[in-house]
C-alpha positions in Angstrom: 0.0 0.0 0.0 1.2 3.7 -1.0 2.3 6.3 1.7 -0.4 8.7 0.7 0.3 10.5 4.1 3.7 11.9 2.4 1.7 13.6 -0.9 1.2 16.9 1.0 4.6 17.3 1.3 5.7 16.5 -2.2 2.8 18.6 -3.8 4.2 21.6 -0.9 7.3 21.6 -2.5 6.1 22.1 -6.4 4.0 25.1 -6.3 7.1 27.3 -6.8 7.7 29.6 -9.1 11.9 29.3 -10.1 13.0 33.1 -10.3 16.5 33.7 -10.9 18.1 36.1 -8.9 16.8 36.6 -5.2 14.8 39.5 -3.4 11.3 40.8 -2.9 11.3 42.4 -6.7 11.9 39.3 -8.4 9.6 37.6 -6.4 7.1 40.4 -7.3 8.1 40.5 -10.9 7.3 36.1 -11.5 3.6 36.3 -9.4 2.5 38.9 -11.5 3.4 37.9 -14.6 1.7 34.6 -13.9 -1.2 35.9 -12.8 -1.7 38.4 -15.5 -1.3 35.8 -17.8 -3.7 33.6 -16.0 -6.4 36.9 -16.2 -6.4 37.6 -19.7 -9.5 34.9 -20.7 -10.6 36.7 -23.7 -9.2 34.2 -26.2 -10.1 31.1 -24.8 -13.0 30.4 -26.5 -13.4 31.3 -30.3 -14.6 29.8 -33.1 -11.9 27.5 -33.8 -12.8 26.3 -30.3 -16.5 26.2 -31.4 -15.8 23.9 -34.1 -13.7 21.7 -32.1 -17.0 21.4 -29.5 -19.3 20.6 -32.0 -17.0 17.6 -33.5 -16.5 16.6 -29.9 -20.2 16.3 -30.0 -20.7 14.0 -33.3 -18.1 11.7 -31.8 -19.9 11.3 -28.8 -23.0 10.3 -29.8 -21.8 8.4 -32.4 -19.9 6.1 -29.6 -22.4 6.1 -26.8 -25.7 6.4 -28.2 -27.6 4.6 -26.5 -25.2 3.9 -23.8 -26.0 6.9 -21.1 -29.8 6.8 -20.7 -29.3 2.7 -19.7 -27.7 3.8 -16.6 -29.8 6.0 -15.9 -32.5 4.0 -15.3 -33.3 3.7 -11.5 -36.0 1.0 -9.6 -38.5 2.8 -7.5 -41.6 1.5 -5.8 -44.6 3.0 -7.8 -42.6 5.1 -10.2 -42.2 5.0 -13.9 -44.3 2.6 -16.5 -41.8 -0.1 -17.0 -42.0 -3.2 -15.1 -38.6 -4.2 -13.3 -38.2 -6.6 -10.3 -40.2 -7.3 -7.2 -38.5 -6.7 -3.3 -40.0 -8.0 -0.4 -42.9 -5.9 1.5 -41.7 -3.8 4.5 -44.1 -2.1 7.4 -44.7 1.2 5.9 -44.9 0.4 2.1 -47.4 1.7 0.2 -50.4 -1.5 -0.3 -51.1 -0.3 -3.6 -47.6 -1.6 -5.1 -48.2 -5.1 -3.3 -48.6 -8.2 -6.1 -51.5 -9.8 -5.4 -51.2 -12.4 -7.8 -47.5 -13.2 -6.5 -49.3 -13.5 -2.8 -52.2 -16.3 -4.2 -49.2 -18.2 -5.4 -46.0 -17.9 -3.2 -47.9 -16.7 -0.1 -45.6 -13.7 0.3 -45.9 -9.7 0.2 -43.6 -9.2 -2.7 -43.2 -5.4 -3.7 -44.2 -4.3 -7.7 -40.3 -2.1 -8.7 -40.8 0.0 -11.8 -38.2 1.8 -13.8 -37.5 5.5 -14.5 -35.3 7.9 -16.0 -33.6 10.5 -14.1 -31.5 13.6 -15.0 -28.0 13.1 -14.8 -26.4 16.0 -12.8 -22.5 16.9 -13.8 -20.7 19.1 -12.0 -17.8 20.4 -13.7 -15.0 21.9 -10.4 -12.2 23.8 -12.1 -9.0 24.7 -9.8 -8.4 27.8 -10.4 -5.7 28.7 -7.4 -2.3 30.8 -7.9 -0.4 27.4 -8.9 -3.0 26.8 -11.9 -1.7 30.3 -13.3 1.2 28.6 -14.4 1.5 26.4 -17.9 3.1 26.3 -21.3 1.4 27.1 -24.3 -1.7 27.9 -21.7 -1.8 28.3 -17.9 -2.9 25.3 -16.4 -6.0 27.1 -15.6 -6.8 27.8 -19.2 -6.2 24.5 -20.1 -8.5 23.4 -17.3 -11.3 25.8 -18.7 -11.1 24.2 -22.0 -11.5 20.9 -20.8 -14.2 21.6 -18.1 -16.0 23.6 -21.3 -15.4 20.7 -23.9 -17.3 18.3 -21.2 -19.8 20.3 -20.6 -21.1 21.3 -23.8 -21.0 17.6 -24.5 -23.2 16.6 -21.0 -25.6 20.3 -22.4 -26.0 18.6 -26.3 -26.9 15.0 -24.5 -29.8 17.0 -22.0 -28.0 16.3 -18.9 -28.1 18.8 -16.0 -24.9 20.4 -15.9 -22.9 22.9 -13.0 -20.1 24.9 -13.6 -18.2 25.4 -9.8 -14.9 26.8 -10.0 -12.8 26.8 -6.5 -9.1 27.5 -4.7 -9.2 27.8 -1.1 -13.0 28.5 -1.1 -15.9 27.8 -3.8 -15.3 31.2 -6.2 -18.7 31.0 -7.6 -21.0 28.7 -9.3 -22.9 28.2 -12.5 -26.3 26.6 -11.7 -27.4 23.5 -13.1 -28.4 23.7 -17.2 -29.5 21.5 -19.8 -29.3 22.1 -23.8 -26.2 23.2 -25.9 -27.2 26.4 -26.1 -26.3 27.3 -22.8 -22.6 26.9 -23.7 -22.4 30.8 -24.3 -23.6 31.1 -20.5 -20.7 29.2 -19.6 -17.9 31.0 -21.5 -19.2 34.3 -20.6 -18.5 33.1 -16.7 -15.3 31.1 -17.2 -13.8 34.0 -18.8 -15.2 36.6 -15.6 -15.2 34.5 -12.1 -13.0 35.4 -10.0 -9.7 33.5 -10.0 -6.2 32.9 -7.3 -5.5 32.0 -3.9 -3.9 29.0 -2.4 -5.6 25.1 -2.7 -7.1 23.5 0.0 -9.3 21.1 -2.0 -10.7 19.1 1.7 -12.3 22.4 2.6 -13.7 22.9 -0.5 -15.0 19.5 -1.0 -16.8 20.0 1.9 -18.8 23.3 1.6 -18.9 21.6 -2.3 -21.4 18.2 -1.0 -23.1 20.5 1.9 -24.2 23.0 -0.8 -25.4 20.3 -3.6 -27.5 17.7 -2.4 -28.3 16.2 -5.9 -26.0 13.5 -6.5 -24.2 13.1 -9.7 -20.8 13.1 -11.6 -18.0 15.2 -10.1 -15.2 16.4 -12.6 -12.5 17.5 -10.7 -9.4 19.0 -13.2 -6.3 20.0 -10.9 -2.9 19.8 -10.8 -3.6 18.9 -6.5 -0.9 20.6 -5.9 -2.1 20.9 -2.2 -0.1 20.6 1.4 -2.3 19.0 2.9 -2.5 16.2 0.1 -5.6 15.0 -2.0 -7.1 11.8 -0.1 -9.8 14.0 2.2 -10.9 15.8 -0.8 -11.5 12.6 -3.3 -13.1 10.7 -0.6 -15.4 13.4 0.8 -16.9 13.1 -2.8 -17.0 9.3 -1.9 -18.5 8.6 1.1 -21.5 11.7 0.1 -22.1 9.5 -2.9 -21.1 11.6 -5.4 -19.0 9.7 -8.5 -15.7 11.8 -8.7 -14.0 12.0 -12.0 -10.3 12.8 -11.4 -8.6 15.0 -14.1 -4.6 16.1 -12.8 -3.0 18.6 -15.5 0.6 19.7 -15.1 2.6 21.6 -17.1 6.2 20.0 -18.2 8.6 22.3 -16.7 6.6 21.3 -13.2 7.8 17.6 -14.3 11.5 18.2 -15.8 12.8 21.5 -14.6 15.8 23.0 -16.2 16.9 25.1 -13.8 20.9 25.1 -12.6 22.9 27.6 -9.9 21.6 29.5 -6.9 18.4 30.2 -6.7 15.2 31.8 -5.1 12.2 29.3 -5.2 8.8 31.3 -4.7 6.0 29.4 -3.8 3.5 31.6 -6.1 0.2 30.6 -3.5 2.0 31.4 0.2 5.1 33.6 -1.1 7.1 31.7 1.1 10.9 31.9 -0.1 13.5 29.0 -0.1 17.0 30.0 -1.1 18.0 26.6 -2.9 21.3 25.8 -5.1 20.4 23.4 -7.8 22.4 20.9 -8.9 21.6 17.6 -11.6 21.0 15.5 -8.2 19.2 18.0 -6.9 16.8 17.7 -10.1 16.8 14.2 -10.4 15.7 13.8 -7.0 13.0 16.7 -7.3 12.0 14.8 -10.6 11.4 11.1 -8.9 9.8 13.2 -6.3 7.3 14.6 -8.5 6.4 11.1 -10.7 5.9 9.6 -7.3 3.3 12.5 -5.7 1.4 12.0 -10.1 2.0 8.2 -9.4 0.3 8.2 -5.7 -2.6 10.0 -7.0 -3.0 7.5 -9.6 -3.0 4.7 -8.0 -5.0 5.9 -5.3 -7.7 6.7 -7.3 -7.7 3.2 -10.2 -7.8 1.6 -6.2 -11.3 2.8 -5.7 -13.2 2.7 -9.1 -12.5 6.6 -9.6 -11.8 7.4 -13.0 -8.2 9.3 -13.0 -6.4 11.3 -16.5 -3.1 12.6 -16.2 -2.4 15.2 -18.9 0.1 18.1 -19.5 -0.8 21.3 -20.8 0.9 20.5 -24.4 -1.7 18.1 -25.2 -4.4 19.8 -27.6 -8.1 20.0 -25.4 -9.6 18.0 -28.3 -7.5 15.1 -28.4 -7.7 14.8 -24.3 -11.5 14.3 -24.9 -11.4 11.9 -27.5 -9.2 9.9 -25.4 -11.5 10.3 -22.6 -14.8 9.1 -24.5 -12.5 5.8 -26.1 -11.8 4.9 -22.7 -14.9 5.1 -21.5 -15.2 7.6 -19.6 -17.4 10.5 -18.9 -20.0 8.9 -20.8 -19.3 5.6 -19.5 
């Protein structure tokens, strides 16, 4: 069994931002860039995006027709037109469901279970903390968008219910649960405007996340879980409240392979905490096992339970993330 209890430290230790040279003004200059960067949301979704949705869309269907509204299907007592199964009376069930015919021949209160179709509910949680602000060709946060938009317009088109809830150290804001494509404009207008930054604590927000949404469903959570205290609390709190957690990690692959050399001034870019560090090729190669092993925890943690887990970096193209996603079998399992 993995030593998850070490996975807040490791993740601790990546949230830095490299600057070279030391003092407050360099530490200054590297945070603001990032977050700028990380601001500026007016590109992200444009019509080449638009195209790539709708394609996203044919492929879909094409692969799961008929697949999704199967599991939907629940068995209630006295609910929906289709026949299902029979259970076994209990005091306090409605007489009217009882199968008298079953009772002249088996002498036993047996229980009519019919089958109906319910919404599916998706909600979509993006990190967006200071660490996501980082990535190459896109943030990490971007990136995230893209994704958490891609899915969505897919679970919109298919007439599920789907929520938008982006989060850091607190839930930013949340898009209510929709259903049809159109809405996708709804959603871009408020990826591009929530409020973004501030450190992870994915537990916490996991928390207030099940306390404020009773309706059970699919949770997407896209992160890089770059968090101290770790990522177990958080993926299980959407566990145990019966919720089905979806786990999507993005990094960005100067996080994974550093090339950094001399004296430097890490910044962690959500506390600003400074650690003067002189990096040498052992030094890396540690820091790089380091790093696999935190990617490789989470992993394993997750395909342990059932909880569907991607790794990506930020250099693979939205689209072909997606497609990977739906040939897998997930999502739309």
């Amino acid at each position: 069994m993995p030593d998850y209890s070490r996975s807040g430290m490791a993740a601790q230790s990546l949230t830095g931002l490299p600057v070279q040279g030391k003092g407050r003004r360099g530490r200054k200059l590297a945070t603001t860039q990032g977050a700028a960067r990380a601001a500026d949301r007016s590109k992200l979704f444009d019509e080449a995006f638009l195209k790539k949705l709708e394609y996203l869309h044919m492929v879909s269907r094409k692969v799961f027709t008929g697949n999704l509204r199967a599991e939907r299907r629940t068995r209630k007592v006295g609910s929906g037109i289709e026949f299902a199964d029979h259970r076994t009376y209990s005091r306090g069930d409605d007489f009217r469901y009882i199968d008298w015919n079953l009772y002249g021949r088996l002498d036993k209160l047996l229980l009519r279970l019919f089958e109906e179709e319910e919404d599916l509910y998706i909600y979509i949680l993006v990190d967006c903390s200071d660490s996501m602000a980082i990535g190459n060709p896109l943030p990490k946060m971007h990136y995230a968008m893209q994704i958490g938009a891609a899915l969505t317009y897919v679970g919109l088109a298919n007439l599920d219910r789907v929520a938008i809830i982006p989060f850091s150290d607190h839930l930013i804001g949340r898009l209510p649960p929709a259903r049809g494509k159109n809405r996708i404009f709804r959603v871009f207008d408020f990826l591009r405007t929530h409020e973004i930054g501030g450190k992870t604590q994915l537990a916490e927000c996991m928390k207030d996340f099940v306390t404020q949404n009773k309706r059970r469903g699919l949770a997407v959570l896209i992160s890089d879980f770059y968090d101290p205290q770790g990522f177990i609390d958080g993926i299980n709190t959407l566990r145990y409240n019966r919720f089905e957690p979806f786990v999507m990690q993005t990094y960005d692959l100067r996080e994974a392979k550093p090339h950094l050399h001399g004296d430097l001034s890490l910044v962690d870019c959500e506390t600003g905490e400074t650690r003067e560090v002189t990096v040498s090729r052992a030094l890396l190669e540690a820091y790089e096992r380091e790093h696999e092993k935190y990617c490789k925890d989470l992993e394993l943690f997750c395909t342990g339970r059932a909880v569907p887990f991607f790794r990506t970096h930020t250099q693979i193209p939205f689209d072909e993330l997606v497609l990977k996603i739906f040939r897998s079998g997930g999502f739309l399992r």
